[in-house]
C-alpha positions as CSV (number, residue, x, y, z in Angstrom):
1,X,-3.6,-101.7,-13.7
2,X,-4.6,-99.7,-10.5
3,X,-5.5,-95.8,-11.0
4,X,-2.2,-94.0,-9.6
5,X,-5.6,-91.6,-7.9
6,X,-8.1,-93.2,-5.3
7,X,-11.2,-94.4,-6.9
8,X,-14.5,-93.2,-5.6
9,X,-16.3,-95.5,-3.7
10,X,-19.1,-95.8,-6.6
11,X,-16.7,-97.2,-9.2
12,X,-14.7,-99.4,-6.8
13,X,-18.1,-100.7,-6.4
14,X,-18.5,-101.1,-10.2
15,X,-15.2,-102.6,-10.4
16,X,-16.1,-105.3,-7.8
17,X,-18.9,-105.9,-9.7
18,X,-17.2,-106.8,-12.8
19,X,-14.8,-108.7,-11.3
20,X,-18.1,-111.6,-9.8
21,X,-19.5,-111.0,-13.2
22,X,-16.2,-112.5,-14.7
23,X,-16.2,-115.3,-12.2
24,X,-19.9,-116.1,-13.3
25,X,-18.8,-116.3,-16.8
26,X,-20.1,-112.9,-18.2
27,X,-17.9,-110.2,-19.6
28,X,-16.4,-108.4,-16.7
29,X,-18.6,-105.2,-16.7
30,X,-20.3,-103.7,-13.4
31,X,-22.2,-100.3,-13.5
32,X,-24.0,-98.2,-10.1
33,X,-26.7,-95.4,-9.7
34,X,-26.2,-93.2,-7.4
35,X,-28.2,-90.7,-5.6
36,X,-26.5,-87.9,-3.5
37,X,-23.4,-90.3,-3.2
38,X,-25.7,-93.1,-1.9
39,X,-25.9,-96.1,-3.9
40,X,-29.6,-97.3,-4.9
41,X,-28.7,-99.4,-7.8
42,X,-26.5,-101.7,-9.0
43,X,-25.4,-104.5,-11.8
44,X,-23.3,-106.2,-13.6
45,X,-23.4,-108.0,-17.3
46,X,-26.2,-111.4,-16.9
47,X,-26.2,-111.8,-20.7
48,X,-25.7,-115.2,-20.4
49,X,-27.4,-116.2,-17.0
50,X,-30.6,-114.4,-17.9
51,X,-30.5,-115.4,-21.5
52,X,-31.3,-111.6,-22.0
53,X,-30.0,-109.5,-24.5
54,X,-30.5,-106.5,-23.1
55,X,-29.6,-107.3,-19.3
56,X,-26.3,-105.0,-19.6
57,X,-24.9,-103.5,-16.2
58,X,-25.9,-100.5,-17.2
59,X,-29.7,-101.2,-17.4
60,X,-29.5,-104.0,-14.4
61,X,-28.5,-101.3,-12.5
62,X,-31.0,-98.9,-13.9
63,X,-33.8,-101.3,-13.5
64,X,-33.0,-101.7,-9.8
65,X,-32.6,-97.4,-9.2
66,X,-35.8,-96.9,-10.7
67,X,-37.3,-100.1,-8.5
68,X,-36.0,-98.6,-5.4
69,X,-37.0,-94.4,-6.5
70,X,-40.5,-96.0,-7.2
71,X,-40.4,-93.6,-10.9
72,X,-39.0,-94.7,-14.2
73,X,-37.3,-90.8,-14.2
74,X,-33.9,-91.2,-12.3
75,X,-33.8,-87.2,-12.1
76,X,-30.9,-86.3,-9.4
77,X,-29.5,-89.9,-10.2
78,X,-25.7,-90.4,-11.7
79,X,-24.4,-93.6,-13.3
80,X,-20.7,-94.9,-12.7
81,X,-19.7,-98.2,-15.0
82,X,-16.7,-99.5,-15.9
83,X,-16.9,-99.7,-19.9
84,X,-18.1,-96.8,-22.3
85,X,-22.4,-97.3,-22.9
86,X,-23.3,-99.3,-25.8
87,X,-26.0,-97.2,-28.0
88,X,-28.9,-99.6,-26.2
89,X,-27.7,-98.4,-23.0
90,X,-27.1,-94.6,-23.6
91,X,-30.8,-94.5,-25.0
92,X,-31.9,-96.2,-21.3
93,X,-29.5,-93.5,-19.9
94,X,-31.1,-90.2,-21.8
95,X,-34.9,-92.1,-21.0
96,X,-34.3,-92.5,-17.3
97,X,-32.9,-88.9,-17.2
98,X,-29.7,-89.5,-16.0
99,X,-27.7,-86.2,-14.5
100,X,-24.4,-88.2,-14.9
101,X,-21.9,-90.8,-16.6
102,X,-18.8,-91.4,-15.2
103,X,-17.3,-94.8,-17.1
104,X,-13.8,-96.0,-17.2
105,X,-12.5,-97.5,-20.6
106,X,-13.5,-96.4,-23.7
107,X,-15.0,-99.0,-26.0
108,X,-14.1,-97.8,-30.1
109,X,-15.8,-101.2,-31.6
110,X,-19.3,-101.4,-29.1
111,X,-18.9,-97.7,-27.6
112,X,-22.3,-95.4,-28.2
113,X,-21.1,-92.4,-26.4
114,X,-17.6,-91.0,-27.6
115,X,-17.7,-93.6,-30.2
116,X,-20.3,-95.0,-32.8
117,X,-23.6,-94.2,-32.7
118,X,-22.9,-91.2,-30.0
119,X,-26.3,-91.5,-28.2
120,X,-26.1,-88.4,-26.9
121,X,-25.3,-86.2,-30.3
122,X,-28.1,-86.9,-32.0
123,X,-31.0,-84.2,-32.2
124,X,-33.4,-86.6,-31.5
125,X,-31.8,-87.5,-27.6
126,X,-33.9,-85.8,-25.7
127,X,-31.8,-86.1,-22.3
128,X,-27.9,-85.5,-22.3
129,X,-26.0,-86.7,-19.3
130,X,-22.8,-84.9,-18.4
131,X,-19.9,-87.2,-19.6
132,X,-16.9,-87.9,-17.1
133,X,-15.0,-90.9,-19.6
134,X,-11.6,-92.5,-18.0
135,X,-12.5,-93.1,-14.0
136,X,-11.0,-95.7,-13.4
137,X,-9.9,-96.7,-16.8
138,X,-6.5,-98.5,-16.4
139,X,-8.1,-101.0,-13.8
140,X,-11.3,-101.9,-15.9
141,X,-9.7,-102.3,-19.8
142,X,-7.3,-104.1,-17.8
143,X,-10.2,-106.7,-16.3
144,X,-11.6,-106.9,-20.0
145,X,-8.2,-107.4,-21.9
146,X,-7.6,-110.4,-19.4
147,X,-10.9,-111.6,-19.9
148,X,-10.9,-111.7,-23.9
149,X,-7.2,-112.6,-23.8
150,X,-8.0,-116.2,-21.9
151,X,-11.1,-116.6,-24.2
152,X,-8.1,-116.4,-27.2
153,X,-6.1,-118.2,-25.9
């Protein structure tokens, strides 16, 4: 389902993403850093192609900001992906110093931000990102009930 409001360019990005994550097998999930509205980062899930755990969109495209910033501190830097953060990626989030998350659905059974663990609730998160949940939300829980609905089915 298509957002009834224009998308900014960074999630349609994200969402595009997703989608050639989906057609390389993976769970439809793409995620962008930003940096004054320029992209310097970007990913999408490689669970599977990388055999790596931990190679989430999120911190794909978090390994590739901080590659092209030349720091591990993303100060200034702001985050769009299509799914709510898992706990493993909110703690990359609040370590790379994230300014912002912008995510589209909400995810209540892996979620670490609004649900779960919430990452960045805990006294001992050091670094909270301001939270902007449900850009682009119709669109991407749409890509991911498809997805698990043809793995059911």
């Amino acid at each position: 389902m298509a957002s009834p409001f224009p998308l900014p360019l960074p999630m349609r990005r994200a969402l595009d993403l997703a989608r050639e994550a989906e057609v390389m097998g993976e769970v439809p999930i793409g995620a962008v850093v930003t940096l004054d509205g320029r992209i310097v980062g970007e990913g999408q899930n490689r669970n599977r192609r990388d055999s790596d755990p931990t190679a989430h969109a999120e911190i794909v495209a978090i390994r590739a900001a901080a590659r092209a910033a030349g720091d591990f501190r993303l100060t200034g830097h702001v985050l769009w992906v299509t799914l709510e953060p898992c706990a493993m990626c909110a703690g990359a989030i609040s370590h790379a110093r994230i300014d912002a998350v912008y995510y589209g659905a909400s995810d209540p059974k892996g979620g670490g931000v609004e649900h779960g663990a919430r990452v960045f609730t805990q006294p001992q998160c050091h670094h909270r990102p301001d939270l902007f949940p449900g850009v682009g939300e119709g669109e991407a829980g749409a890509l991911l009930r498809q997805f698990f609905a043809a793995r059911r089915s």
